[in-house]
C-alpha positions as CSV (number, residue, x, y, z in Angstrom):
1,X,173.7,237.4,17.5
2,X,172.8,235.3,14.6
3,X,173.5,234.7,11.0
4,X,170.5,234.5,9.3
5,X,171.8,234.0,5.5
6,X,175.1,234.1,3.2
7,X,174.9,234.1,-0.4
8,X,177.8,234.9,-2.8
9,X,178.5,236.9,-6.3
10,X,181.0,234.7,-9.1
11,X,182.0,236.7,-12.2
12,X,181.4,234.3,-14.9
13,X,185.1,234.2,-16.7
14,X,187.4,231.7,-16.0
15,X,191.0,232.0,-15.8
16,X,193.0,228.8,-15.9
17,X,197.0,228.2,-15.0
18,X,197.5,227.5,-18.4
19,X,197.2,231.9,-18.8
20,X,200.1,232.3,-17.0
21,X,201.9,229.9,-18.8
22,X,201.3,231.5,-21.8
23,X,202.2,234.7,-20.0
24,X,205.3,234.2,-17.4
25,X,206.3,230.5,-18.4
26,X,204.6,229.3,-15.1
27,X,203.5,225.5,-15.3
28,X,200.4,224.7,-14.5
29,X,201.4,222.0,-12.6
30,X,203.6,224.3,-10.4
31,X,201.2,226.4,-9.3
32,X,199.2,223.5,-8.4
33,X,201.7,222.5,-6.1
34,X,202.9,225.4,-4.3
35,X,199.4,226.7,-4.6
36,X,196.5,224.4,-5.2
37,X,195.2,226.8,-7.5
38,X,193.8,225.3,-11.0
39,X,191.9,228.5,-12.1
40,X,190.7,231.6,-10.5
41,X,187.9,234.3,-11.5
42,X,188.0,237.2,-13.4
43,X,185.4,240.2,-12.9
44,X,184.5,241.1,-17.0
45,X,184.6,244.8,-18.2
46,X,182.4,246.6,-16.4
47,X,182.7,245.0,-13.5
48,X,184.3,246.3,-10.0
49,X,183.9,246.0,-6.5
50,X,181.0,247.7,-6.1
51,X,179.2,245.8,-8.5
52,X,179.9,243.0,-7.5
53,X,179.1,243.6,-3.7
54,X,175.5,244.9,-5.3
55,X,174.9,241.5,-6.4
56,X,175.7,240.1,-3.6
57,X,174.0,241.9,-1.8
58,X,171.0,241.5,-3.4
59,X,170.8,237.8,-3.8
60,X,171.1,237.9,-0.2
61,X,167.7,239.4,0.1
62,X,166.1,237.8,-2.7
63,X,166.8,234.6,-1.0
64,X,165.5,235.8,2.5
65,X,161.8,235.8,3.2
66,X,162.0,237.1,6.5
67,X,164.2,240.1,5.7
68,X,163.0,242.4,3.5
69,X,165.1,245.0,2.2
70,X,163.6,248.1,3.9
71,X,164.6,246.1,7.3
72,X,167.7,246.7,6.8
73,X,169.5,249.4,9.3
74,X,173.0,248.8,9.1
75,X,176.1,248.0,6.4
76,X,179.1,247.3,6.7
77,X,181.3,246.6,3.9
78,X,184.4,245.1,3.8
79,X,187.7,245.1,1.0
80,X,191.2,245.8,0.3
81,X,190.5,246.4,-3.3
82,X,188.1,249.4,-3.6
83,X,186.6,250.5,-6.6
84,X,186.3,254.2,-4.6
85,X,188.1,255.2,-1.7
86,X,185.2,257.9,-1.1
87,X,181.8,256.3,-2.4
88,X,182.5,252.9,-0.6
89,X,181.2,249.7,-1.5
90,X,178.6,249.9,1.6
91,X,177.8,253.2,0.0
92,X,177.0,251.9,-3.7
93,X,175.1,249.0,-1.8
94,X,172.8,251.4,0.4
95,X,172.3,253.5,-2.8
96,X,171.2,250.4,-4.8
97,X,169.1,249.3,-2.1
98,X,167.6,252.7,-1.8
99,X,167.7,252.4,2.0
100,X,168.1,256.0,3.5
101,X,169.4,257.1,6.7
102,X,171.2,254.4,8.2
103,X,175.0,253.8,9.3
104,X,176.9,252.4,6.5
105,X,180.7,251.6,7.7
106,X,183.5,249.9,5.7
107,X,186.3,248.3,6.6
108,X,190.0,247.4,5.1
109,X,192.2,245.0,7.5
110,X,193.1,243.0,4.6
111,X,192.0,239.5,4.4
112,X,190.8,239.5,8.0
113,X,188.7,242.0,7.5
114,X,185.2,240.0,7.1
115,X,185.4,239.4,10.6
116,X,186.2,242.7,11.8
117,X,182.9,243.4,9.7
118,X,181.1,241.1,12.1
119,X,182.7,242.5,15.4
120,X,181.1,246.0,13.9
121,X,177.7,244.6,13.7
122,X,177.8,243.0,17.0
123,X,179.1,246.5,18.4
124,X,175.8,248.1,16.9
125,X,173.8,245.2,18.2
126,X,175.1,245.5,21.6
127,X,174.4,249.6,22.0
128,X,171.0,249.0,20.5
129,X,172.0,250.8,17.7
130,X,170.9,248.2,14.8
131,X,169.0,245.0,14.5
132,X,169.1,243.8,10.8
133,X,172.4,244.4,9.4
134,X,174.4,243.7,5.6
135,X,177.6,242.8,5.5
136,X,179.2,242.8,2.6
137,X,182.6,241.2,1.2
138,X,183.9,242.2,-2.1
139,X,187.4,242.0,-4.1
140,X,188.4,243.1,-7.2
141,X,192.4,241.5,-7.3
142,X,192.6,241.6,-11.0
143,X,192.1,245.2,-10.9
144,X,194.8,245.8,-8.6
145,X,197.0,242.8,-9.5
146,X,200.0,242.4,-12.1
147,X,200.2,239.7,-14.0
148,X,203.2,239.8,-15.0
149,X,204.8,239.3,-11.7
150,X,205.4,235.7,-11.3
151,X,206.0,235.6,-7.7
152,X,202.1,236.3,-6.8
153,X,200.7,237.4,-10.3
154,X,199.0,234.2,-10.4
155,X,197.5,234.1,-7.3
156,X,194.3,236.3,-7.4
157,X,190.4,235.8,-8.0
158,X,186.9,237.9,-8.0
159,X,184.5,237.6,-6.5
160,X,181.6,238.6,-3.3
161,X,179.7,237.6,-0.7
162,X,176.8,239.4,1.5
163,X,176.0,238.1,5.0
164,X,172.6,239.1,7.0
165,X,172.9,239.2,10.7
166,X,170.0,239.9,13.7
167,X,170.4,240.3,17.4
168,X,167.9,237.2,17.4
169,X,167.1,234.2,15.9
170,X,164.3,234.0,12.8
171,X,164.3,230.6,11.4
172,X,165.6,227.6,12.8
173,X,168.3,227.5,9.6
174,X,170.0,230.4,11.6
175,X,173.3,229.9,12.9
176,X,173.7,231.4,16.4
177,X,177.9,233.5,16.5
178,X,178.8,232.2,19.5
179,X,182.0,234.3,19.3
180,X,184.6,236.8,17.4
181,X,188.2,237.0,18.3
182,X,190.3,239.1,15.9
183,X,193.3,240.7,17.0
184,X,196.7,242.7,15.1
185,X,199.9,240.8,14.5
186,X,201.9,243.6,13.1
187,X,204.4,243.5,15.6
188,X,205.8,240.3,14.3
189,X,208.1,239.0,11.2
190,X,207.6,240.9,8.3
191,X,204.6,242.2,8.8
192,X,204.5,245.4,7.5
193,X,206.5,244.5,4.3
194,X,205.5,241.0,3.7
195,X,202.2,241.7,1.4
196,X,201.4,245.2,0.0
197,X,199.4,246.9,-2.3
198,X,200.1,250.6,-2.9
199,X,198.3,251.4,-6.4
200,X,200.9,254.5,-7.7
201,X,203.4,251.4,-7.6
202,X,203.1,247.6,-8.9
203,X,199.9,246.4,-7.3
204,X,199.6,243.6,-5.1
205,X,203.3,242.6,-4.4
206,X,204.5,239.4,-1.9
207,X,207.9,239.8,-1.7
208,X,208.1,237.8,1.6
209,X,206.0,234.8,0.9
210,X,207.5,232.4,3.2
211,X,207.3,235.0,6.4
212,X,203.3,235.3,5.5
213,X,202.9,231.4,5.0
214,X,204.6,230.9,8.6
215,X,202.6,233.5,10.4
216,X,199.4,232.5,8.5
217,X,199.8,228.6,9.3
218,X,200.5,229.6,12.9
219,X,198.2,232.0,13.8
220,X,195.2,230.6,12.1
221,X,195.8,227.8,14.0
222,X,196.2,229.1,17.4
223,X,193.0,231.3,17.1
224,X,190.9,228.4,15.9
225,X,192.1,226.4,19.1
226,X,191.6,229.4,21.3
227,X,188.0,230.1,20.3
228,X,187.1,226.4,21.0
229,X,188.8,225.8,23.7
230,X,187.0,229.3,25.3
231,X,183.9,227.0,24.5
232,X,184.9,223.8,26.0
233,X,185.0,222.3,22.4
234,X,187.8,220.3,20.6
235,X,188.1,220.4,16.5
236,X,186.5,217.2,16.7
237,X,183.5,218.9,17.1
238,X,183.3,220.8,14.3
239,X,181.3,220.1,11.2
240,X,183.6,222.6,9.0
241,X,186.7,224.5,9.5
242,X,186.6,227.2,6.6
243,X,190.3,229.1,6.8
244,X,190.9,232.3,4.6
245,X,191.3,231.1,1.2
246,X,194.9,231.9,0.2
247,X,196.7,228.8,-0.3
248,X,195.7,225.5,0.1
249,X,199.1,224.2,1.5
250,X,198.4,226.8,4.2
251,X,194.9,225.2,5.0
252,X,196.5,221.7,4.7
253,X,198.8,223.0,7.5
254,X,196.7,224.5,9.6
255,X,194.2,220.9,9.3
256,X,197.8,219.1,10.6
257,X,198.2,221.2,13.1
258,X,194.9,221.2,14.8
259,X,194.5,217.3,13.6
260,X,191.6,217.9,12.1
261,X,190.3,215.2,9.4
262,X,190.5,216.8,5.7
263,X,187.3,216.0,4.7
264,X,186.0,218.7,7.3
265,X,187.8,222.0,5.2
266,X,186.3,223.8,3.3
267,X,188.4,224.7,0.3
268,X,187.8,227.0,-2.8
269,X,191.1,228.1,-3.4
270,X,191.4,225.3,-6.1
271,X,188.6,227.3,-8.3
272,X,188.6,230.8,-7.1
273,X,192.0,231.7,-6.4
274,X,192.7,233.9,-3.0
275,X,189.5,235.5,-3.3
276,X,190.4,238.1,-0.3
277,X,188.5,238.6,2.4
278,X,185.3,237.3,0.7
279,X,186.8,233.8,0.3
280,X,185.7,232.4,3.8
281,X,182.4,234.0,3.3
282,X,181.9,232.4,-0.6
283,X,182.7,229.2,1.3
284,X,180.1,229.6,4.1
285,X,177.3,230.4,1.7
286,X,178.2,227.3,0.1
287,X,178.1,224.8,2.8
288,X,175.3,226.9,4.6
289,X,172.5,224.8,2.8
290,X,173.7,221.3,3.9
291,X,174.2,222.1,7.6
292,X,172.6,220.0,10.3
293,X,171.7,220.8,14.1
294,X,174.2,220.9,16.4
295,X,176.7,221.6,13.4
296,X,179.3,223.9,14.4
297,X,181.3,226.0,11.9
298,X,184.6,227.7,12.6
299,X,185.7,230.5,10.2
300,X,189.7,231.6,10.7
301,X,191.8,233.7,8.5
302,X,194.9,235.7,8.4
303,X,195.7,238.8,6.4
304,X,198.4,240.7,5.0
305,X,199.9,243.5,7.6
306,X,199.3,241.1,9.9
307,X,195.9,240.8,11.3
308,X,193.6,237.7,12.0
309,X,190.4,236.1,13.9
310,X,187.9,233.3,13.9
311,X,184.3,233.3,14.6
312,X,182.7,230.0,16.0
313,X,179.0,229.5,14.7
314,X,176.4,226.8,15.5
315,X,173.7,225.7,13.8
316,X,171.1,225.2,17.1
């Protein structure tokens, strides 16, 4: 299987620390620290996650000469924070695509849950059941999120990302996916109660930060080092580790613990804020341009309830 192009979707307004100040008291400079998060992104008034999964989506094509939209046979969508539990965002993407007939499929395992995305396309792949397929990564946090909690008010973005995949290679920019591993963690810690979002309630709630930092720092690590070891390789052989973008003390970790050198993570967190399960995709689509052959890419996260995975790519 191969990834043939990512491209992302940004709402244009900005939200710096310095609102939450205003807001809850919280210093800038303290969320910097226990964070790494300087501003995040807001999705404007009229904006959801539907929308903004159409737009991904849609640059995603635009950008791709060898796809063209009626190719497409498969979507699978991806998000914690739907607009519409029953017109999904892989439906408002087929409908604004005006591709009929095909299997569209979402997805929620929290922040993991772009790779469980992939695993579905390769499942499709692998019965001959679809050979150009859409995924599609979208989160609206700030519709779901209250700011006024200053435990974790602070720490969500917007934002999107569409990836196009094929059983075979089309350009010699495509990155082969050499593997998926994802797997369930709720048997461990607080796993069940440690992040939740149930809308008739407060939204997005963390009230065991320190069990999800642990788990996340751990597991993140040990499924980056299983996936290369599987494939004789060593971090040292990567190009770019891009973990789930939740925290960049957690990514800072995770670099220490598989002694990888800093300069080889990719890290949004500082701009976007925990962008969900389309953070890891938003940073793929922007170091996709500048890789090389024989790069080799490994994607990891960890989400809420607990679940987690990493996908190994190489650039051939």
């Amino acid at each position: 299987m191969y990834l043939h192009h990512v491209a992302a979707y940004l709402p244009t307004t900005v939200v710096p620390n310095d609102h939450f100040t205003r807001l809850n008291g919280l210093a800038s400079d303290w969320i910097i620290e226990r964070t790494g998060i300087r501003e995040r992104r807001r999705a404007a008034p009229g904006e959801n996650t539907n929308t903004m999964a159409i737009a991904a989506a849609e640059r995603v094509l635009r950008e791709t000469p060898a796809i063209a939209t009626a190719d497409i046979d498969l979507i699978v969508g991806a998000t914690y924070t739907p607009h519409d539990t029953i017109v999904t965002l892989a439906h408002a993407v087929q409908h604004a695509l005006g591709v009929a007939d095909i299997p569209v499929v979402s997805i929620s395992s929290a922040c993991s849950s772009l790779l469980n995305a992939v695993e579905i396309v390769e499942g499709y792949f692998a019965l001959g059941k679809a050979r150009r397929a859409l995924v599609v990564t979208a989160e609206h946090n700030t519709a779901y999120n209250n700011e006024h909690d200053t435990v974790a008010g602070h720490l969500w973005g917007d934002g999107a990302a569409a990836l196009l995949l094929t059983p075979e290679k089309l350009t010699d920019t495509d990155l082969r996916v050499d593997e998926v591993v994802t797997a369930g963690a709720a048997t461990v810690g607080k796993a069940t109660t440690s992040v939740t979002l149930k809308p008739v309630e407060r939204g997005i709630v963390m009230p065991h930060g320190r069990d999800v930092f642990q788990y996340a720092c751990q597991y993140m690590t040990q499924v980056t080092e299983q996936v290369l070891t599987r494939h004789g390789l060593t971090v040292q052989d990567l190009r770019w580790l891009i973990p789930h973008q939740a925290n960049k003390r957690i990514s800072d970790v995770v670099l220490r613990n598989t002694g990888l050198a800093p300069e080889r993570l990719v890290s949004n967190v500082e701009t976007l804020g925990n962008t969900g399960c389309a953070g890891a995709a938003i940073g793929l689509a922007d170091t996709l341009p500048g890789l090389q052959p024989h790069d080799r890419v490994v994607v990891t996260v960890f989400g809420g309830g607990y679940s987690y995975g990493a996908m190994l790519l190489t650039r051939e």
